[in-house]
C-alpha positions as CSV (number, residue, x, y, z in Angstrom):
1,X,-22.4,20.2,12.1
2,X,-19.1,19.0,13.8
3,X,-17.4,15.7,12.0
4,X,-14.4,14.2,13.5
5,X,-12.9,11.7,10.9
6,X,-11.0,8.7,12.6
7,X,-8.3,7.0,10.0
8,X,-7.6,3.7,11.1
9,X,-5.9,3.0,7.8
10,X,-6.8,1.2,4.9
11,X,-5.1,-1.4,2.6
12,X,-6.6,-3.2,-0.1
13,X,-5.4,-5.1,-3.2
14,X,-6.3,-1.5,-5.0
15,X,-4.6,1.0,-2.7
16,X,-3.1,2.0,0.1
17,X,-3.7,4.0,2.8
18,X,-1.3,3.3,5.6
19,X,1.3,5.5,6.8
20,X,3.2,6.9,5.3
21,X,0.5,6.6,2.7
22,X,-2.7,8.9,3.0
23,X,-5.9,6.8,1.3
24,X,-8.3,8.0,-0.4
25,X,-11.2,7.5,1.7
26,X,-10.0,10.2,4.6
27,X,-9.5,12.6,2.2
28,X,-12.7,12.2,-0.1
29,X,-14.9,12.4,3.0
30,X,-13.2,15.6,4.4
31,X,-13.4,17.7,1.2
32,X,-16.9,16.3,0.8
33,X,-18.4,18.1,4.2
34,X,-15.8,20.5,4.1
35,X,-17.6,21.9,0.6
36,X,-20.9,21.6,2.2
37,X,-19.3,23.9,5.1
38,X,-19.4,21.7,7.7
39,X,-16.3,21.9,10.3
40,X,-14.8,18.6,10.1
41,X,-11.1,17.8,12.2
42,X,-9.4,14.8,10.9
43,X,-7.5,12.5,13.7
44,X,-5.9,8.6,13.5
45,X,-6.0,5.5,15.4
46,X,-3.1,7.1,17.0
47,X,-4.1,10.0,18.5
48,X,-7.1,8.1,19.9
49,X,-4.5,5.3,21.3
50,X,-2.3,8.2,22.7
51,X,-5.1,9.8,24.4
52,X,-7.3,6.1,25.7
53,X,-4.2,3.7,26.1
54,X,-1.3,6.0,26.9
55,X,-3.3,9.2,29.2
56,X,-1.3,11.6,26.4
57,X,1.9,10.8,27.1
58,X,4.4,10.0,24.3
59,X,7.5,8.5,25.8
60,X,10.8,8.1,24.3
61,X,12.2,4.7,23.5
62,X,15.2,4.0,25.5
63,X,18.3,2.4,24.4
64,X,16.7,-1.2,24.4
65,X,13.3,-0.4,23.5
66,X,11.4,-0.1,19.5
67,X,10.1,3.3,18.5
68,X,6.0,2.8,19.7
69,X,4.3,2.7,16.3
70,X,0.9,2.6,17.8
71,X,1.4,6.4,18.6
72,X,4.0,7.2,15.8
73,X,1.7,8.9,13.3
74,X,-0.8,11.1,15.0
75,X,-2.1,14.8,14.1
76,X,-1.8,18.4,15.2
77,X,-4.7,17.6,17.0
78,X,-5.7,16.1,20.6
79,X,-8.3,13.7,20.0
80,X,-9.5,14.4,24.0
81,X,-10.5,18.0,23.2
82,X,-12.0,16.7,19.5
83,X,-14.1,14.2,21.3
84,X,-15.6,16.8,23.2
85,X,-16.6,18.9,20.2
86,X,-17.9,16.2,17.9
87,X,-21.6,15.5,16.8
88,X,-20.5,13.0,14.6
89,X,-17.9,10.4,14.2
90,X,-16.9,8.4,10.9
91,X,-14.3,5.9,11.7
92,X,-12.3,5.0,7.9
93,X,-11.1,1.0,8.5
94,X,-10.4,-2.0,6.6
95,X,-7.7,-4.2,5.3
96,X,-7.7,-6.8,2.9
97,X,-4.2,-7.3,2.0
98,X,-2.7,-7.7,4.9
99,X,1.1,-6.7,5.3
100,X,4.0,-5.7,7.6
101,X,3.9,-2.2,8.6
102,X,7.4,-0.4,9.7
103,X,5.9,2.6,11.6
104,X,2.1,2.1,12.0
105,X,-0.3,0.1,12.7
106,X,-3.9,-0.3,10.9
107,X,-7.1,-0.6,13.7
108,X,-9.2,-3.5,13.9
109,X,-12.5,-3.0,14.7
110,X,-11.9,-4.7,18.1
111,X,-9.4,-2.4,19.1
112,X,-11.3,0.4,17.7
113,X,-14.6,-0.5,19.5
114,X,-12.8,-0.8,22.5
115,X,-10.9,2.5,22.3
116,X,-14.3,4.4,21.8
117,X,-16.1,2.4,24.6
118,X,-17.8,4.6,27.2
119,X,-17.2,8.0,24.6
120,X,-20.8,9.5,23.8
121,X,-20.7,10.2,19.8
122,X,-22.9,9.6,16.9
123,X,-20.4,7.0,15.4
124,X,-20.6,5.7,11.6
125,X,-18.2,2.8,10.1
126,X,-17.2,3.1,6.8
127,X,-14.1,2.1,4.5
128,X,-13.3,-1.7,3.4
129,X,-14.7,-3.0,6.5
130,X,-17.7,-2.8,5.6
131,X,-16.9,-6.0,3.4
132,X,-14.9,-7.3,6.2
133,X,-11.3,-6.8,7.6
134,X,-8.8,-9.0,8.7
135,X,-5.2,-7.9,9.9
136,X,-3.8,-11.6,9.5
137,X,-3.7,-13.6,6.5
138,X,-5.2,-17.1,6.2
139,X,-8.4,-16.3,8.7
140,X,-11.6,-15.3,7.6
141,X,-12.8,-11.6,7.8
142,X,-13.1,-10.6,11.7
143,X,-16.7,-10.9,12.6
144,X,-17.8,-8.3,15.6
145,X,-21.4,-7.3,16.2
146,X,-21.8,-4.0,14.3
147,X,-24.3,-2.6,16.0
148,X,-21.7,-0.3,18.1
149,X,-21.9,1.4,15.4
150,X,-25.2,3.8,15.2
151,X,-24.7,3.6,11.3
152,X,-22.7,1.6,8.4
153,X,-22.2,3.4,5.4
154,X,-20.9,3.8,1.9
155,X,-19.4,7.1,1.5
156,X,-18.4,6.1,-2.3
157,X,-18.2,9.1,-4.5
158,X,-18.5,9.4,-8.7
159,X,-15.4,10.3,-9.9
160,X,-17.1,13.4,-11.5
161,X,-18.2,14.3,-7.9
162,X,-14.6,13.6,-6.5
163,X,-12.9,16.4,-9.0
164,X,-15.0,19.2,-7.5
165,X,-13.9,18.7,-4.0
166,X,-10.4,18.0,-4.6
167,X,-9.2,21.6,-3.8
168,X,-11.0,21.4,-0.7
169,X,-9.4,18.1,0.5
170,X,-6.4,18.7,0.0
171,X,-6.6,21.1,2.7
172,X,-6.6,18.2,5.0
173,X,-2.7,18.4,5.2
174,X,-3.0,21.3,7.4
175,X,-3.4,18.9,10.2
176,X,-1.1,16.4,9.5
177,X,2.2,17.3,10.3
178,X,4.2,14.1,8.7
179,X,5.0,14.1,5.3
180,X,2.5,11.8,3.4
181,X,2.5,9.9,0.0
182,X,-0.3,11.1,-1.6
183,X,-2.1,7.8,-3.0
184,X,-4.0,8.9,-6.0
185,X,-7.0,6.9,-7.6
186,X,-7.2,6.1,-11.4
187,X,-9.6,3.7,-11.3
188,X,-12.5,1.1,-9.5
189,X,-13.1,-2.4,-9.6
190,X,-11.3,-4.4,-12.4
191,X,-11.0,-4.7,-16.0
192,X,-10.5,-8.5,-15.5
193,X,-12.2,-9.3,-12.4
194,X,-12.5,-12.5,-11.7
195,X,-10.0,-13.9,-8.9
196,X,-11.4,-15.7,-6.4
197,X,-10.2,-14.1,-3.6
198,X,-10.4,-10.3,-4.6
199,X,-13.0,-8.0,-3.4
200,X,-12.7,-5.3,-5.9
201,X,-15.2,-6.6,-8.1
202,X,-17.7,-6.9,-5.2
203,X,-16.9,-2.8,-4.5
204,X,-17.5,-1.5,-8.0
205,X,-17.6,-2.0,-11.3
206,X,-14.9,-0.9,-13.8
207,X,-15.0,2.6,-14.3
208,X,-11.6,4.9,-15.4
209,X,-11.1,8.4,-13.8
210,X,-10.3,10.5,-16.8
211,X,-7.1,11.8,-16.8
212,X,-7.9,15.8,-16.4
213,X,-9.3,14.7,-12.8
214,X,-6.0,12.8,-11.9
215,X,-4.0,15.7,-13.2
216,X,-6.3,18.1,-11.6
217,X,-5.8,16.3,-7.9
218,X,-2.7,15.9,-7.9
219,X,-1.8,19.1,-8.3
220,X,-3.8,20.6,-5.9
221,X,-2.2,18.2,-3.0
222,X,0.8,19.7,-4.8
223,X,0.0,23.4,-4.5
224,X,-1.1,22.2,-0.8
225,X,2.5,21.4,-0.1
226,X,2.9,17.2,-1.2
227,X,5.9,15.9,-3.0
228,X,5.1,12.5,-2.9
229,X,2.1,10.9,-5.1
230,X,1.6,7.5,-6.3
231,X,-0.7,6.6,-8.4
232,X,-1.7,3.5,-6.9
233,X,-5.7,2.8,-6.4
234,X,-6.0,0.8,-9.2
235,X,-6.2,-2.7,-10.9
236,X,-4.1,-1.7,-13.7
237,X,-2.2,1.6,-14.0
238,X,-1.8,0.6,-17.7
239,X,-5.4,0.5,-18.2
240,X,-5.6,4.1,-16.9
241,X,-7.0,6.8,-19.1
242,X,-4.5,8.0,-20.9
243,X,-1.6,6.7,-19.0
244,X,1.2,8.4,-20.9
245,X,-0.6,11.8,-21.0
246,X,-1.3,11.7,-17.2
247,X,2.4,11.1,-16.5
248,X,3.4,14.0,-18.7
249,X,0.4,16.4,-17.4
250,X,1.5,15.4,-14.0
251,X,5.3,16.7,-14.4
252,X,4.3,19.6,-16.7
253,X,2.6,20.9,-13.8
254,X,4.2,19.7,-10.5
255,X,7.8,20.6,-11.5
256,X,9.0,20.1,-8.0
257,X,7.6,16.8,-7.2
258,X,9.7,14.3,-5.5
259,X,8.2,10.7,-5.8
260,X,5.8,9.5,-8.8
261,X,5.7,6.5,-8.7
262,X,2.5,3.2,-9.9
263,X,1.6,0.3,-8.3
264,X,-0.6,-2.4,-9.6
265,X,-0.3,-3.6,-13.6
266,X,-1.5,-6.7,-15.3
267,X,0.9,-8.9,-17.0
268,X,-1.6,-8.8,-19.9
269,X,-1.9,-5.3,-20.3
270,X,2.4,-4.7,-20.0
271,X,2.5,-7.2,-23.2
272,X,-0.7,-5.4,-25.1
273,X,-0.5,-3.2,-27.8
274,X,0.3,0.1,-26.4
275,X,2.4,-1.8,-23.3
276,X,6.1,-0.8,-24.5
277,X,5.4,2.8,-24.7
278,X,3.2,2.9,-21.5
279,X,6.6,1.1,-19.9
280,X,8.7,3.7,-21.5
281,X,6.4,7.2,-20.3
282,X,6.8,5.2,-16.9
283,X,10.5,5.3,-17.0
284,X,10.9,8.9,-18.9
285,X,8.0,10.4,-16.5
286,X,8.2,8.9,-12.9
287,X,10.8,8.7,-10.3
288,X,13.5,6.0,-9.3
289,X,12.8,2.8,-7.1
290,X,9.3,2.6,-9.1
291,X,7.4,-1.1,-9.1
292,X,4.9,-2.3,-11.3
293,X,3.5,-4.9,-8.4
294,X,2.4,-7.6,-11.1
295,X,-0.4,-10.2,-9.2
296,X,0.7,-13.3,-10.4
297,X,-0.7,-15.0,-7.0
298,X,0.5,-18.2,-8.6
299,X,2.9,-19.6,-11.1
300,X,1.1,-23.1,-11.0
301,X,-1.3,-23.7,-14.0
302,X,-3.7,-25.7,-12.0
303,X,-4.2,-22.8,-9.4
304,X,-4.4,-20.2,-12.0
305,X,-7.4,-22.3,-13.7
306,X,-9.1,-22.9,-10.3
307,X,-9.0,-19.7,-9.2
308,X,-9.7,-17.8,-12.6
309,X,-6.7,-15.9,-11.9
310,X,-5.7,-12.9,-14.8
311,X,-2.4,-13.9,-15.9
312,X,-0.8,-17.1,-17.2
313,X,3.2,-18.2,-15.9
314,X,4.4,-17.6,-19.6
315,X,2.7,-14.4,-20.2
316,X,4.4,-13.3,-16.4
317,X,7.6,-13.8,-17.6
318,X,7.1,-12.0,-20.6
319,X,6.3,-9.1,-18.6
320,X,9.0,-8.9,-16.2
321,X,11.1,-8.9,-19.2
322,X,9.7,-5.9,-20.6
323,X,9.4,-4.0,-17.7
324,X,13.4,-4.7,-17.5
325,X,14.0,-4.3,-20.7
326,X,13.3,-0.1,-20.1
327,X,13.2,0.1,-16.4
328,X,16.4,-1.7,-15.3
329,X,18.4,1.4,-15.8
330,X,20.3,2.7,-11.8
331,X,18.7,6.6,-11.3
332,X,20.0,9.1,-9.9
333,X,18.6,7.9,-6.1
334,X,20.6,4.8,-6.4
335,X,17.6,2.8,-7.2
336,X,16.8,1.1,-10.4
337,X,13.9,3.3,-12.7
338,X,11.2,0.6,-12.8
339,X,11.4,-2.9,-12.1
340,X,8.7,-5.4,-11.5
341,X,7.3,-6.9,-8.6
342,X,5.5,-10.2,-7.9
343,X,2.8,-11.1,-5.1
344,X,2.2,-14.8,-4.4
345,X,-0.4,-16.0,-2.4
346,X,-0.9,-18.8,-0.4
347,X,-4.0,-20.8,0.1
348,X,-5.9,-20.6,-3.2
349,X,-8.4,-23.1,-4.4
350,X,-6.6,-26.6,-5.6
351,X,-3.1,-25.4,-4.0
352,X,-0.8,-28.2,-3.3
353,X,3.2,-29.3,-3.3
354,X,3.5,-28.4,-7.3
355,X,2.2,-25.5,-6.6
356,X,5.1,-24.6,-4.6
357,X,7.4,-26.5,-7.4
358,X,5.9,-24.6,-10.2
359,X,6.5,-21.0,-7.4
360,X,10.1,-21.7,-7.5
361,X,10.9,-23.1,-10.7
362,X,9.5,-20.0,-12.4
363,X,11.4,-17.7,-9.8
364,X,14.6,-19.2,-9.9
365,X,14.3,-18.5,-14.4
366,X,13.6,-15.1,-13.5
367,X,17.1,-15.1,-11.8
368,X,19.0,-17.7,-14.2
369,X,17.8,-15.1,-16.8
370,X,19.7,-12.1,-15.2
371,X,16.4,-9.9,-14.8
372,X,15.3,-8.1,-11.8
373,X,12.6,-8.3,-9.1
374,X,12.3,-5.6,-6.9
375,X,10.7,-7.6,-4.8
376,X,8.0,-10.7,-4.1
377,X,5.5,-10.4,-1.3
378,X,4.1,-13.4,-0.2
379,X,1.5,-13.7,2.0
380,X,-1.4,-15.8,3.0
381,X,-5.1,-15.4,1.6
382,X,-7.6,-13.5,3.3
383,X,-11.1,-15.3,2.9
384,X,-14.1,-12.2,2.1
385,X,-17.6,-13.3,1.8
386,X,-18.9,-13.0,-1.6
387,X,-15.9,-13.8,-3.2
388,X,-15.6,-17.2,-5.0
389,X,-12.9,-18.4,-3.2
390,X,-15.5,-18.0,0.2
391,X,-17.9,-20.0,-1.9
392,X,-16.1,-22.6,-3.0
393,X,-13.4,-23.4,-0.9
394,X,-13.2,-20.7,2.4
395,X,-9.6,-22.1,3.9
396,X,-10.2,-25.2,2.9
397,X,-6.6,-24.8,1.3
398,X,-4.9,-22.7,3.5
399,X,-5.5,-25.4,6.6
400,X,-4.5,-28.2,4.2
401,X,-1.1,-26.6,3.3
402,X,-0.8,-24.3,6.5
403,X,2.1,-26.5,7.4
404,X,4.1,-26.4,4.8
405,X,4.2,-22.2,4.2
406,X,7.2,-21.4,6.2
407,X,9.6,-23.9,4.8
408,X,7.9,-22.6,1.2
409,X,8.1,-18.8,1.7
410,X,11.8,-19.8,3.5
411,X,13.4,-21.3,0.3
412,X,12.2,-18.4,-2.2
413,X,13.7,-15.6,1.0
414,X,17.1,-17.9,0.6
415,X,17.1,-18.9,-2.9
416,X,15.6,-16.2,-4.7
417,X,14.9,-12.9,-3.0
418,X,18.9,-12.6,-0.7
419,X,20.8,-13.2,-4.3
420,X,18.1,-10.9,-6.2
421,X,18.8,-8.4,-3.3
422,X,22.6,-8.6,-3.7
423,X,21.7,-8.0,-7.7
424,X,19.5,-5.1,-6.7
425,X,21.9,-3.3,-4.4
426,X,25.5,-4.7,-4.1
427,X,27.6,-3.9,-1.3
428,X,28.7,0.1,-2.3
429,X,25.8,0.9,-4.4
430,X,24.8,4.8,-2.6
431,X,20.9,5.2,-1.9
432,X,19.9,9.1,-1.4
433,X,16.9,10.5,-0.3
434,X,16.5,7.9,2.4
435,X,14.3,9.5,5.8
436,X,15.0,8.1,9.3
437,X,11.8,6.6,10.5
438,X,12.3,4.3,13.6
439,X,14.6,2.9,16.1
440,X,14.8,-0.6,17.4
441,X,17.5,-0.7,20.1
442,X,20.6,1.1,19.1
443,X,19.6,0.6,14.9
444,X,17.7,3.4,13.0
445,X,15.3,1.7,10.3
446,X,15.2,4.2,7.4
447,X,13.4,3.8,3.9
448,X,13.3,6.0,0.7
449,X,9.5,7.3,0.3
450,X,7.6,5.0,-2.6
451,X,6.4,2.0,-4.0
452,X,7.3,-0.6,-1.6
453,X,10.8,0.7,-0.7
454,X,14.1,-0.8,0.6
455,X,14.1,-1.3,4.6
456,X,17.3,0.5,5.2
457,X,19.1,-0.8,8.6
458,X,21.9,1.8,10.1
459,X,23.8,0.6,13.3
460,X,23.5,3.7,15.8
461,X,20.3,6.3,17.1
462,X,19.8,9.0,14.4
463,X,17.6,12.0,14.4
464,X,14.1,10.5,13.1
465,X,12.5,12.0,10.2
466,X,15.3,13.8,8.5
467,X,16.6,13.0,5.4
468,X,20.2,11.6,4.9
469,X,22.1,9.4,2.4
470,X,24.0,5.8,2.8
471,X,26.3,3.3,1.6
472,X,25.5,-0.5,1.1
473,X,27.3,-2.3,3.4
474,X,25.5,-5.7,4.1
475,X,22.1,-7.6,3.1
476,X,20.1,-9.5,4.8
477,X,16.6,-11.4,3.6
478,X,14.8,-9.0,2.3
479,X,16.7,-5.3,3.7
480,X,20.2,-3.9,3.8
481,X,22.2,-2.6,6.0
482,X,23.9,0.8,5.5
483,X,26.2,3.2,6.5
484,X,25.6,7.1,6.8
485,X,27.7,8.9,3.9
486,X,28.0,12.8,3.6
C-alpha cells in the first residue's frame, strides 16, 4: 500500500509540532506502516500549498516583501507527483494552543479541505482535530462537516508499541531537508487534570513513558542525524520517569547533541520532594536558553478555584524562585541555563477586573524581587467540547472581558516583559548559535533553536538558514535587535 502523510502541524498544551518542531504524530504513523512495509512519503501543508495555490513556483521575496511562510517548510518531495501515487492519505492537524508562528503556518481544516478539493484519494483525518481545532484564541473549535473526509481516526499508539518503531521513524528525516527539533514524548494526559479548558485529560489518561524508551528514541533521531530534541509532550517533565536518569542517559549517549532542552512543569511538582535536584540535572544536563513553561493561567484566587486550576499564586512564586535559584546562571550561548516561564490565559470561568489586578500585582513581585522570566505568553482561551470550561461557561467570559484584553496584555508587554527583557539580555550581552530564518523587508528575523527562543531582529538581508552570532543592540516588546559579530 502507498500512504502519503500530510503534516499540517500540531500544537497542543502537551507538545509541539510546528516548524521548526517535528510532532510526534507524523513520525509515529510513518515508522508504524513503514515496519509493516508499506511505502509511505511524508509531505506538509506546504508542499501541498506550493503545488495548489502557487502552480510550484517558489518566488523570492523582494526588497519590500516578508519571506512567504506558507511555502517556507516543505520536503524533498513534490506533492503533484505523490498525489498521483497515493492509495491513501492521512492528513496530521490540530491546534489547541494557539500561537504566533515566525516561519510556518499550521492548516485549518478549511484551508486543508479546500487544497485537496477535486484530488481523488482515500483521505483519513487524524491528530488533535479530531477533538477540534481552532487557529484563534477566544472562538470555539472550528466546526466543518467531516464527512470530506472518507475516515476519522485515532492513530494513538502504547508507548510499548511506539519503542519498536522508533528506529524506523526516524528515518523520516530523509525527506526533510530543514533541520528539525525533535519533540520527544514522556508522557499522556495529566497527573493533575482537571483545568477547565484543557483537553489532555479528554485524550488520555496519565500514563509515563519509561525512561529506556525516551533514551532509546532519542538516540535513534540522533544516530539519524538530529541535534536538537526537546523533551516537550508532556504535562510535567518533572513527573517524568526518572527525570534525572533520562537527562544523564540522554547525554551519555548523544555526545554531540546541540539543544536539550523541557517544556511544561507544574509549580507543585518544582517545590515537591525530589523538585531541587530534578532543577539541578536540568541545569547540569540540558542546554542554555532552557524554559520550564509553568501554566499558571491565572494569578487570581477566584479564577484558580472556578476553574480547578493546578497551582496556587503562592506556590507559583515559590517556583520561579527555585527554578532561579539554579537556572539563572548566563551559558555559554549567551542565554541563561534555565529560567521559568509563565502562560496566562484569558477568558476563564469567573474572570473579571481583579483578575487582571491580581495578573499584574503578582508579575510586577516577580520583577521587584530581581528574578527572571524568560517569558509570559498570554493568550486567549480556546473553548473544546467536553471540557468543563464548554460546559459551564463556553465564552461566556471571554465576550464579557473581550474589551478589556489589549489594554491588559498592553500593560504587562510595558511594565513587565520590556524591563524583564532588558534583565534578560542587556544591550552587549553576545547570543551564539543563532540561525537566520526570514526576512521582512530589508531585516533578517533570526532565533536560537529551543524552548521558546528570543526573536532576534538584524537590520540588512542575510543568507537564510545559516548559523551566525550577534550583539545586543536594542529591545523592543518582547525581541531584540542585534548586530552580526564575527
Amino acid at each position: 500500500m502507498r500512504y502519503t502523510i500530510l503534516d499540517c502541524y500540531t500544537d497542543e498544551a502537551s507538545g509541539l509540532g510546528v516548524p521548526p518542531y517535528l510532532g510526534t504524530y507524523p513520525r509515529y504513523i510513518y515508522g508504524k506502516l513503514t515496519s509493516e512495509g508499506h511505502d509511505v512519503t511524508y509531505l506538509t501543508i506546504d508542499d501541498v500549498r506550493l503545488w495548489r495555490k502557487y502552480k510550484n513556483v517558489k518566488k523570492e521575496p523582494s526588497v519590500k516583501e516578508k519571506t512567504n511562510i506558507l511555502v517556507y517548510n516543505t520536503t524533498k518531495n513534490s506533492a503533484e507527483k505523490v498525489f498521483s501515487n497515493t492509495d491513501t492519505l492521512i492528513v496530521v492537524l490540530g491546534v489547541h494552543v494557539p500561537g504566533k508562528y515566525l516561519s510556518a503556518l499550521p492548516g485549518t481544516l478549511q484551508e486543508v479541505i479546500s487544497l485537496l478539493h477535486g484530488i481523488n484519494v482515500h483521505t483519513i483525518l487524524t491528530g488533535p482535530a479530531v477533538l477540534g481545532t481552532q487557529l484563534e484564541g477566544g472562538k470555539f473549535f472550528e466546526k466543518v462537516d467531516l464527512n470530506f473526509f472518507d475516515d476519522v481516526k485515532d492513530f494513538t499508539m502504547s508507548f510499548d508499541d511506539v519503542g519498536k518503531i522508533v528506529t524506523v521513524s526516524a528515518s523520516i528525516l530523509t525527506q526533510i531537508p530543514s533541520t528539525r527539533v525533535i519533540e520527544i514524548e514522556t508522557s499522556r494526559g495529566c497527573n493533575v487534570g482537571k483545568c477547565s479548558f484543557c483537553t489532555e485529560p479528554l485524550k488520555n489518561c496519565f500514563v509515563n513513558r519509561s525512561k529506556s524508551s525516551v533514551v532509546k528514541e532519542v538516540k535513534a533521531f540522533y544516530n539519524a542525524g538530529a541535534r536538537h530534541f526537546r523533551l516537550g509532550k508532556q504535562a510535567d517533565f518533572y513527573s517524568s520517569d526518572d527525570p534525572i536518569g533520562m537527562l544523564k542517559d540522554i547525554r551519555k549517549n548523544c555526545p554531540a547533541i546541540e539543544v536539550l532542552h523541557i517544556d511544561n512543569a507544574n509549580p507543585n511538582s518544582v517545590l515537591g520532594l525530589k523538585g531541587e535536584a530534578i532543577t539541578k540535572a536540568i541545569v547540569e544536563y540540558c542546554t542554555p536558553g532552557n524554559i520550564a513553561a509553568l501554566g499558571v493561567e491565572s494569578f487570581d484566587p477566584v479564577v484558580v478555584k472556578a476553574n480547578v486550576l493546578n497551582t496556587s499564586p503562592l506556590v507559583a512564586l515559590k517556583a520561579i524562585k527555585i527554578i532561579n535559584k539554579y537556572g539563572a546562571e548566563r551559558g555559554e550561548n549567551g542565554m541563561h541555563k534555565f529560567l521559568p516561564g509563565i502562560n496566562i490565559i484569558f477568558g476563564l470561568i469567573d474572570e473579571s477586573k481583579q483578575t487582571h489586578t491580581a495578573n499584574i500585582n503578582a508579575l510586577q513581585t516577580v520583577l521587584d524581587e530581581n528574578l527572571l522570566l524568560r517569558r509570559i505568553n498570554i493568550r486567549q482561551v480556546s473553548v473544546f467540547p467536553g471540557t468543563l470550561l464548554e460546559k459551564k461557561a463556553g465564552n461566556k467570559f471571554v465576550r464579557k472581558n473581550k474589551q478589556y484584553y489589549w489594554k491588559w496584555r498592553n500593560e504587562i508587554r510595558q511594565k513587565i516583559d520590556f524591563p524583564m527583557l532588558q534583565r534578560l539580555v542587556p544591550v552587549g550581552t553576545v547570543l551564539s548559535e543563532v540561525y537566520t530564518e526570514m526576512y521582512d523587508g530589508k531585516t533578517t528575523f533570526c532565533r536560537q533553536y529551543g524552548t521558546y527562543p528570543l526573536i532576534i531582529g538584524v537590520k540588512g538581508r542575510l543568507p537564510l538558514k545559516e548559523k551566525i552570532k550577534i550583539k545586543v543592540v536594542d529591545h523592543m516588546l518582547r525581541s531584540i535587535v542585534g548586530e552580526v559579530v564575527e
